[in-house]
C-alpha positions as CSV (number, residue, x, y, z in Angstrom):
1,X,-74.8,-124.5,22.3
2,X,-73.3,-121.0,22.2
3,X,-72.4,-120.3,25.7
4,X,-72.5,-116.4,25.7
5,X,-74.7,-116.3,28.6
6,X,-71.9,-117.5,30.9
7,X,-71.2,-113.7,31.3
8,X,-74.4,-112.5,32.9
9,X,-73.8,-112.8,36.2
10,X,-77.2,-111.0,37.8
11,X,-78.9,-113.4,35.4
12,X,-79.4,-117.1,35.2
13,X,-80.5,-118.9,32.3
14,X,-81.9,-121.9,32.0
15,X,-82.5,-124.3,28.4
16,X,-85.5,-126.7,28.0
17,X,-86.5,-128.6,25.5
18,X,-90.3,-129.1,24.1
19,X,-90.7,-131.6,26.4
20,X,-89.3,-129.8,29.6
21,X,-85.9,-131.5,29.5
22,X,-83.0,-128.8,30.4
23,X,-80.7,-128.4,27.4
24,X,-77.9,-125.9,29.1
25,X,-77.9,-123.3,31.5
26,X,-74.9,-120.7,33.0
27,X,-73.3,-121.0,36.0
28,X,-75.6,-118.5,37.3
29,X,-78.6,-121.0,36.9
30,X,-76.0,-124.1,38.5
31,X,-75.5,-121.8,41.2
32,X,-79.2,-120.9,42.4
33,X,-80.5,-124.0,41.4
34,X,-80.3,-126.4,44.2
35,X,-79.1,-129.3,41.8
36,X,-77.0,-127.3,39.7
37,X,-75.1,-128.3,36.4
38,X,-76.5,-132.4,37.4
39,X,-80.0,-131.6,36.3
40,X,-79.4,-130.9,32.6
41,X,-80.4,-133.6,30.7
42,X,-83.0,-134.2,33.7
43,X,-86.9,-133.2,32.9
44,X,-88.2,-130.0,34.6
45,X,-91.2,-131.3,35.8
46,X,-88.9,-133.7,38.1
47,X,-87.7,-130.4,39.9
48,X,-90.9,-128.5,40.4
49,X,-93.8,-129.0,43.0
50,X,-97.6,-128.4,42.3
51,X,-99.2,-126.2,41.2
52,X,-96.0,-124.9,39.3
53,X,-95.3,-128.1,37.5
54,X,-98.9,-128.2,36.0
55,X,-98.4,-124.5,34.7
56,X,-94.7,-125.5,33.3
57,X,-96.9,-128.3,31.7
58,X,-98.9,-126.3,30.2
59,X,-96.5,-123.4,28.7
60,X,-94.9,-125.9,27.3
61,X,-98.3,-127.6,25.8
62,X,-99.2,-124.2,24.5
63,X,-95.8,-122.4,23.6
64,X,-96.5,-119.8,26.5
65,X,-94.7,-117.2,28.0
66,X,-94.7,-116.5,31.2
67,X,-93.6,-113.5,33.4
68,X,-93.6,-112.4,37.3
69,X,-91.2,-111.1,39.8
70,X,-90.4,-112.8,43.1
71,X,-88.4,-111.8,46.8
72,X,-86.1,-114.3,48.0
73,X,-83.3,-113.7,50.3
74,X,-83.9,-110.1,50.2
75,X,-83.2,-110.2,46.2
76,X,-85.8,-109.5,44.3
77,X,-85.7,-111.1,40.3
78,X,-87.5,-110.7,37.6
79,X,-88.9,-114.2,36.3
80,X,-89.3,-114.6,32.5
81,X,-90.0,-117.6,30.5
82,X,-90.3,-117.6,27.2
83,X,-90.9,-120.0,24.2
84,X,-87.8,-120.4,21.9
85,X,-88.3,-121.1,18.0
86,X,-86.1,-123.6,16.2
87,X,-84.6,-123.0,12.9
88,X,-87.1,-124.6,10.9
89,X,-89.9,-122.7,13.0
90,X,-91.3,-125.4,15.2
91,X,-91.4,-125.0,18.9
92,X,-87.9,-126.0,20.7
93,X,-88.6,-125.2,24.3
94,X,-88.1,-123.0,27.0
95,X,-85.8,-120.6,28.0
96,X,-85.9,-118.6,31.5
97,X,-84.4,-115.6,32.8
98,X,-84.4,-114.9,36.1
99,X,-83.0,-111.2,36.5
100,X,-81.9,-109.5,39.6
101,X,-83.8,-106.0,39.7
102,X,-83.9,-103.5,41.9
103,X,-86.8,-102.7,44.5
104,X,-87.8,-99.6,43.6
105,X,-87.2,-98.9,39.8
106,X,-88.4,-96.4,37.4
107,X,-90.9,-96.9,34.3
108,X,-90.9,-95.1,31.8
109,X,-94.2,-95.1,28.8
110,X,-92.6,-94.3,25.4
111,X,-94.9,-92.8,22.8
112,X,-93.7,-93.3,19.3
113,X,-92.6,-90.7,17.3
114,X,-94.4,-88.8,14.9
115,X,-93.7,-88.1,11.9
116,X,-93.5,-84.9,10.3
């Protein structure tokens, strides 16, 4: 696996496969993770309490994504999951982003352009 993601260093990434075993992640993800780099290969559902391993269960069951932000350690992240597509179009997993963000944060609405 392409390891580009070793140079976000505000964001760990995590790799599962359709049935919630961890492909890959960057040292960002070994280093939050209270495991580490020891828990790829390992299932995800192994590594998460209720009620979160039932709703890991069941984005993976349905190809879900899934998005929320959390506060730990006076860091606040952005959590993403999201399904990832293999090349022949079936479902190969999960793959989670968990983004440092700042507090308070603009947002901006962009209306499309019209055209003329």
């Amino acid at each position: 696996m392409d390891q580009w993601f070793e140079s976000l260093k505000t964001m760990a990434v995590t790799v599962c496969d359709a049935e919630g075993n961890v492909l890959d992640m960057n040292q960002r993800s070994a280093d939050v993770n209270s495991h580490g780099q020891k828990i790829i290969g390992s299932n995800l559902m192994n590594c998460h309490p209720e009620p979160a391993r039932t709703k890991l269960q069941g984005m993976l069951e349905r190809h879900e994504l899934n998005a929320y932000t959390i506060e730990k350690n006076g860091v606040k992240k952005l959590i993403y999951q999201v399904p990832w597509w293999q090349e022949d179009g079936s479902f190969g997993g999960l793959v989670e982003f968990s983004v440092e963000i700042p507090f308070e944060m603009p947002h901006y609405v962009r209306q499309p352009k019209t055209s003329d």
